[in-house]
C-alpha positions, 0 to 999 in steps of 0.5 A: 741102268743106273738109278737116279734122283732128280731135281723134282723127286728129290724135293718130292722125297723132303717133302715126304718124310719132311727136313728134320726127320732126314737129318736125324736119320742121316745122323746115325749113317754117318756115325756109322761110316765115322766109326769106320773111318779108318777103311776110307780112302782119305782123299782131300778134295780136288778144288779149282779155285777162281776170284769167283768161287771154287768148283771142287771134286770130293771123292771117297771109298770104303773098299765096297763102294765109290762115291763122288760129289762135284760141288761148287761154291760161288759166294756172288751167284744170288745177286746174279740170280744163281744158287751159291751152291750147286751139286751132283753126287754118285755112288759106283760099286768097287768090285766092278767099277759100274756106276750104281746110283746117281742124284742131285745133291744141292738139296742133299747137301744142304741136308747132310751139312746140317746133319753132320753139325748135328751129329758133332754137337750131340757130342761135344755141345752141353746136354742141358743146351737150349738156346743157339745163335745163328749167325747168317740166314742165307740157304742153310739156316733152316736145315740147320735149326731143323737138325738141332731140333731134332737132335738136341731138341733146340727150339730157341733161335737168336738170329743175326744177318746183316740182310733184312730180308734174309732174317725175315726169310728164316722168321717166315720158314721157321716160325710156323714149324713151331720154332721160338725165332729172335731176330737180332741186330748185331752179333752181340745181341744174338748171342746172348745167353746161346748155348750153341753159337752157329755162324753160317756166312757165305763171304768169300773173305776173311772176316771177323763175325765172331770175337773173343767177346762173344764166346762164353764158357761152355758155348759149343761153336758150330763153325760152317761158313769158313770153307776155303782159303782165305774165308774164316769167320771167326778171330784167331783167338777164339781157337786158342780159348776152344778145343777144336774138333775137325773132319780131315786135319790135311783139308781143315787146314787150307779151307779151315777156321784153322788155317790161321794157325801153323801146321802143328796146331793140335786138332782132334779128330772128330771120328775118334770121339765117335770111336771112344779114342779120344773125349768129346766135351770135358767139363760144362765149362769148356769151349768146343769148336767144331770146324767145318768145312765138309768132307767126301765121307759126309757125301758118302754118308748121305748118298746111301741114306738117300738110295736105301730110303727111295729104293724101290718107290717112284722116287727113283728112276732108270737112267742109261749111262753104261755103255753095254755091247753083248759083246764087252770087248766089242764097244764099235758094235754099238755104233757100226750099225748107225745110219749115216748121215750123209 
């Protein structure tokens, strides 16, 4: 039997030990298979791109463990009345190749994105950061005020969309968790005085959310919505003013902010910092830029925080997807005793 985790207990387990201290937990999961990095099988995902949106394989491992996410992305869904992201995730054991663990990931997705903002920005954002931007309110603005609270402690939130009722959503869902919300009318207004800018759109197109204008010495950018070829959200020239920190370099620079620059274009590679190999900030007045796009470690990563911390609770339960004759070189025997059905 494998274990699982559906739908409704995987939004039993949020509720139960609540968003932020998820995120915050899944933070040192991460950082633990960050500084590991280097045993991982570092496959780019396998993406199938349509006008419509992507639909995308992300596969991994660390020699003692498999996983894999099917994840898609389809910017146009809520207007049909579909989720923009749908996933499902699952972790197998290398040593015989079974299948060991299997679990909604759309709400763990949600979860580990902001968890890996969150672990880059307590690196690489000012300590003394106590403001942040957000632009974009779709589905991961709540996560990822939760994680930067948790992590950073950021309880000031300037927010910008251009749907009203999405920045009244945020307003309704963070107000009461004791959060300091802003709802802004332009960009511009919405970063005035951040420290940490975070821009989440979920356009399928290559826009220009953030300028030059906007990015103030010492700002940390923590850059999520641009995601596949042809999206971005920020101006070239923020790159050029930023020191710019990426999961995979190879993935980054077809789904990337990154993707505007040659392929020489000098990135840092964020396991390194986590490993001392390279610095993270330099100065209060640097600019940092954490492009992300996500990558299978962060899957990897959030899959077996999840698994340890419903093991052994209701949470879980039984679901029989390995085919096991007494017998294993006697696969027919499973079916030769089937009526028929004439």
């Amino acid at each position: 039997m494998v274990k699982f985790v559906d739908v409704d207990n995987m939004a039993r387990w949020i509720q139960r030990e609540g968003v932020e201290k998820i995120i915050t937990g899944m933070v040192s999961y991460l950082e633990k298979d960050y500084s590991e990095w280097e045993r991982f099988d570092l496959i780019p995902r396998v993406a199938s791109h349509t006008p419509f949106g992507v639909i995308e394989l992300m596969p991994t491992s660390n020699g003692e463990e498999y996983s894999f996410k099917y994840v898609n992305g389809h910017p146009s869904n809520p207007a049909r009345g579909f989720q923009t992201v749908t996933a499902y995730g699952m972790l197998a054991d290398v040593d015989n190749g079974y299948p060991t663990f299997l679990a909604e990931m759309t709400l763990l997705t949600a979860l580990r994105t902001a968890a890996v903002s969150s672990m880059v920005a307590k690196k690489l954002a000012r300590p003394d950061s106590k403001t942040m931007a957000m632009i974009g309110a779709g589905s991961q603005a709540e996560f990822q005020a939760l994680g930067f609270r948790g992590t950073l402690g950021i309880e000031d939130i300037r927010i910008y969309d251009v749907d009203p009722e999405a920045l009244e959503k945020v307003r309704r869902n963070l107000e009461p968790l004791g959060f300091n919300i802003t709802v802004c009318s332009t960009t511009e207004e919405a970063v005035e005085g951040a420290d940490i800018i975070t821009t989440c759109t979920a356009d399928k197109a290559q826009n220009q959310i953030l300028g030059t204008q906007h990015v103030k010495p010492g700002v940390h950018i923590n850059a999520v919505g641009g995601d596949c070829p042809g999206k971005t959200e920020l101006v070239e020239d923020i790159l050029d003013m930023s020191t710019v920190f990426v999961e995979l370099p190879e993935q980054t620079r077809i789904e990337g902010e990154i993707q505007q620059k040659p392929d020489d274009y000098e990135v840092v590679e964020f396991w390194k910092v986590i490993t001392g190999k390279e610095k993270g900030r330099s100065s209060d007045e640097e600019i940092t830029l954490f492009d992300s796009v996500g990558f299978a470690i962060n899957d990897f990563s959030a899959l077996r925080y999840l698994r340890d911390d419903v093991a052994g609770t209701e949470l879980e339960t039984d679901i029989d997807l390995i085919a096991n004759p007494e017998d294993p070189k006697d696969l027919f025997s499973l079916v030769a005793e089937v009526p028929s059905l004439v």
